[in-house]
C-alpha positions as CSV (number, residue, x, y, z in Angstrom):
1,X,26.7,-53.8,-2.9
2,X,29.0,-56.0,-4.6
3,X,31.8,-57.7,-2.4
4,X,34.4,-59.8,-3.6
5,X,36.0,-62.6,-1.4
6,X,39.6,-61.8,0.4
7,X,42.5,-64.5,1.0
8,X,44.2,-62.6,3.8
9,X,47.8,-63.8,4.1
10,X,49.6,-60.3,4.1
11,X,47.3,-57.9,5.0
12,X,46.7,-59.0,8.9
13,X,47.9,-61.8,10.8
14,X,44.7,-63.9,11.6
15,X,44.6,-65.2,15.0
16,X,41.2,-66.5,14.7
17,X,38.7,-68.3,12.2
18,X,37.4,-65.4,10.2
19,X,36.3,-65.0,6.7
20,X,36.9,-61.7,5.6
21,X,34.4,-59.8,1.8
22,X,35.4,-56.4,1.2
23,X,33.7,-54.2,-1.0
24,X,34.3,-53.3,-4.0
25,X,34.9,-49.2,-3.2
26,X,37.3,-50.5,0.0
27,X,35.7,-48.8,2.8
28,X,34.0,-51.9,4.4
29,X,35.0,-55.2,5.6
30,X,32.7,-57.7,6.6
31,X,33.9,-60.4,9.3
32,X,32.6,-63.2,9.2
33,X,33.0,-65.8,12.0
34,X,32.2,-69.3,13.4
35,X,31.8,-67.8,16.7
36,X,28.8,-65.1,16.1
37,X,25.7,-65.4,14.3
38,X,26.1,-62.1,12.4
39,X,29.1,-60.7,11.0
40,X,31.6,-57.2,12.0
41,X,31.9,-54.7,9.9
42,X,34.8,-52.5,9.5
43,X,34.3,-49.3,8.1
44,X,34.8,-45.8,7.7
45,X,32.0,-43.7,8.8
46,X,31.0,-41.2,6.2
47,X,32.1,-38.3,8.4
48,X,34.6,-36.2,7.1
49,X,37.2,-38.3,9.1
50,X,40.2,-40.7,8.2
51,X,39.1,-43.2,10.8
52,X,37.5,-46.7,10.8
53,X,35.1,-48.3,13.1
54,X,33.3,-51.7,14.1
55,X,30.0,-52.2,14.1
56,X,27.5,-55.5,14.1
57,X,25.9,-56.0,10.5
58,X,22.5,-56.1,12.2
59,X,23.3,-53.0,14.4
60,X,23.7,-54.7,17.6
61,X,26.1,-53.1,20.1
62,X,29.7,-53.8,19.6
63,X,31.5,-55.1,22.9
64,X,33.4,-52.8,24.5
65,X,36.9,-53.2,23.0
66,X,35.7,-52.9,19.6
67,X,33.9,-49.9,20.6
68,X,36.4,-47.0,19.0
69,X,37.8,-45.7,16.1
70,X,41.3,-46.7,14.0
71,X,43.6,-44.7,12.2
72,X,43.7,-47.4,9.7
73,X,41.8,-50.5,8.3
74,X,44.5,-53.3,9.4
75,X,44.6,-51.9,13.2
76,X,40.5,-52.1,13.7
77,X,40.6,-55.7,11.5
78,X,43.6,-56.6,13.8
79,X,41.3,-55.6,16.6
80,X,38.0,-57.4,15.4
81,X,40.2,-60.5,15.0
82,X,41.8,-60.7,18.6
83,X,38.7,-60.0,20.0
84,X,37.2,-63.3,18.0
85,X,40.2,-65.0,19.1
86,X,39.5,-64.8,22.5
87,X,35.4,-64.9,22.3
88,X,34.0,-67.8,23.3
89,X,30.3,-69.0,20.7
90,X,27.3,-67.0,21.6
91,X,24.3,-69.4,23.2
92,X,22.4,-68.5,20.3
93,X,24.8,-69.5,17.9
94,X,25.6,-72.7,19.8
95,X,22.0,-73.3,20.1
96,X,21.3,-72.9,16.0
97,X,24.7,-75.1,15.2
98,X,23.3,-78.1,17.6
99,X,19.9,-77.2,16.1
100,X,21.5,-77.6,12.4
101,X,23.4,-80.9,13.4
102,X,20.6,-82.6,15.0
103,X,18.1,-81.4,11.6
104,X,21.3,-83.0,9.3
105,X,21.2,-85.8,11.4
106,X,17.7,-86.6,11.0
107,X,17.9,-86.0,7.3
108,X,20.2,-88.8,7.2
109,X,18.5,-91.2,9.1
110,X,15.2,-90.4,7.2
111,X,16.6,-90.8,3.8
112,X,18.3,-94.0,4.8
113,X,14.7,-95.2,5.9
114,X,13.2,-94.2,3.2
115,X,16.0,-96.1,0.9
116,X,15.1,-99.2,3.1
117,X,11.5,-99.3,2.3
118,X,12.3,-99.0,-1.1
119,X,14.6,-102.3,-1.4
């Protein structure tokens, strides 16, 4: 599926620090954030129905506030972005970032080494 990248200014208010790839037919959103590992999706369930819903891009259970249906996409990204707002980082994503940093980190310090021994 194609997506193409979103500057949201208009569409909803963001509250939190979200980057938002909709798809190219409209129906899905994907959310990403610096407070979860994977991202939300918005959208609408192939049912038959004019409503949108939340889910986890890997499938994981959807807390219980983003666990509903909208009338219309802005209300469930309005939603999905309070919630973020207010969400503190999962342990697994704080673990992976200081994970990351420390891995950067010794990158440096081994490249200046090696740049060192070199001279």
């Amino acid at each position: 599926m194609t997506c193409t990248r979103l500057k949201k200014k208009g569409l909803v208010t963001l509250m939190a620090d979200v980057e938002l790839i909709k798809s190219e037919d409209g129906q899905e959103i994907k959310v990403y954030s610096d407070k979860t590992e994977k991202a939300l999706v918005v959208y609408k369930p192939q049912d038959g129905f004019k409503f949108y819903s939340v889910k986890y891009e890997n499938g994981a259970q959807v807390p219980s506030e983003l666990n509903g249906q909208w009338t219309g996409i802005e209300g469930a990204l309005k939603a999905v972005t309070s919630h973020l707002a207010l969400k503190k980082p999962t342990p697994r994503k704080t673990v992976n970032d200081r994970s990351k940093a420390r891995k950067a980190d010794k990158e440096k310090l081994d490249a200046s080494e090696l740049s060192t021994k070199n001279s």
